[in-house]
C-alpha positions in Angstrom: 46.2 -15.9 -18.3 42.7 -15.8 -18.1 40.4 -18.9 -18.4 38.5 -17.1 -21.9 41.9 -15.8 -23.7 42.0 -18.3 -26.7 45.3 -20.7 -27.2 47.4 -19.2 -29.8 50.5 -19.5 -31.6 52.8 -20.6 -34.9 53.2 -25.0 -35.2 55.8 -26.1 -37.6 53.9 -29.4 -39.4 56.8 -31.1 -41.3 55.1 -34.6 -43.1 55.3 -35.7 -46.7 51.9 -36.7 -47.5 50.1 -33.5 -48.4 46.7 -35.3 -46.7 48.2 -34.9 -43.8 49.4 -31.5 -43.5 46.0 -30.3 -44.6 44.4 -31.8 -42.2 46.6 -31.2 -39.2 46.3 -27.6 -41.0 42.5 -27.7 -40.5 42.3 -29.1 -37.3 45.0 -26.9 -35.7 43.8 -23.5 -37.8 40.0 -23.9 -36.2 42.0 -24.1 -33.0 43.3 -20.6 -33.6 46.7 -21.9 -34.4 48.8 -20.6 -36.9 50.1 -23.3 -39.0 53.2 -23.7 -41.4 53.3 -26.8 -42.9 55.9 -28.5 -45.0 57.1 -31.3 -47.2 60.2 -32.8 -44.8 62.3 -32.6 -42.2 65.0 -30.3 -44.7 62.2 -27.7 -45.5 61.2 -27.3 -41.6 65.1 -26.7 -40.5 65.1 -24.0 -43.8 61.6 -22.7 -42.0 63.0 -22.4 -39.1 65.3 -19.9 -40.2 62.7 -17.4 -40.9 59.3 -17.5 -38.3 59.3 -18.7 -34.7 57.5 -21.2 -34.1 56.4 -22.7 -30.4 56.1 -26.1 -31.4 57.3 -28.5 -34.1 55.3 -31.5 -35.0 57.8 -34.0 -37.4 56.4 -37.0 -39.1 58.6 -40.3 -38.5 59.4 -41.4 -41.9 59.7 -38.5 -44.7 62.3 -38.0 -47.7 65.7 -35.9 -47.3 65.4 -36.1 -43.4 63.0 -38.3 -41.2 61.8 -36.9 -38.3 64.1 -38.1 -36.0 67.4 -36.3 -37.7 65.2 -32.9 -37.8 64.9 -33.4 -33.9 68.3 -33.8 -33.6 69.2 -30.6 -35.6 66.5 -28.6 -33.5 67.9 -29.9 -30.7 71.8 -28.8 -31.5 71.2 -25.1 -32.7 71.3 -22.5 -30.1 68.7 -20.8 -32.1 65.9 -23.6 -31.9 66.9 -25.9 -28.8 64.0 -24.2 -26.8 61.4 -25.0 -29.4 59.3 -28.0 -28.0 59.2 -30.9 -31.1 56.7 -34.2 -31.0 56.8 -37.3 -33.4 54.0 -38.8 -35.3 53.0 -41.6 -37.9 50.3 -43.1 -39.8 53.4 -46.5 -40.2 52.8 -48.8 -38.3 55.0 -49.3 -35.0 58.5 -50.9 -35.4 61.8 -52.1 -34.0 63.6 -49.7 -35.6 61.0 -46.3 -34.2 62.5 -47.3 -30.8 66.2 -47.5 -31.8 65.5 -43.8 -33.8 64.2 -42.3 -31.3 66.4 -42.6 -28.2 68.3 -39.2 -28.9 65.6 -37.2 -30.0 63.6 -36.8 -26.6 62.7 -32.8 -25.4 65.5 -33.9 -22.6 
């Protein structure tokens, strides 16, 4: 690759509060990202059915799935185990994040 060919491709934003989506979306888009972002963890497994992304960012706590149990579905279907995933969260840090998360590493 050469050292003036822009970073591109498709990230998968899955976080509840529409504040955040937009401005991961704005940040991400001036980037020359393509961005698809939706409500929860559900609606970015449905997503994922139809584009290909190259990587999913999940926000910890959302309704019908957190984060975590999205990561863990990625992670399990031959279709999207490939597909790197990170965490994030405006909460604050607790106990239970650590517990969550053991299964849902890229590992």
């Amino acid at each position: 690759m050469q050292a003036n060919q822009p970073i591109t491709g498709t990230i998968l934003v899955a976080d509840d509060q529409s504040s955040n989506r937009e401005l991961l979306e704005e940040l991400l888009t001036t980037q020359g990202f393509k961005v698809i972002a939706v409500p929860d963890g559900a609606a970015a497994l449905e997503e994922l059915t139809r584009v290909q992304a190259d990587l999913v960012l999940l926000d910890v706590i959302m309704p019908r799935m957190n984060g975590f149990e999205a990561c863990e579905k990625i992670k399990s279907n031959p279709d999207t185990y490939l597909i790197p995933r990170s965490h994030f969260s405006a909460a604050k840090p607790r106990p239970c994040f650590t517990r969550m998360a053991r299964g849902s590493s890229n590992s």
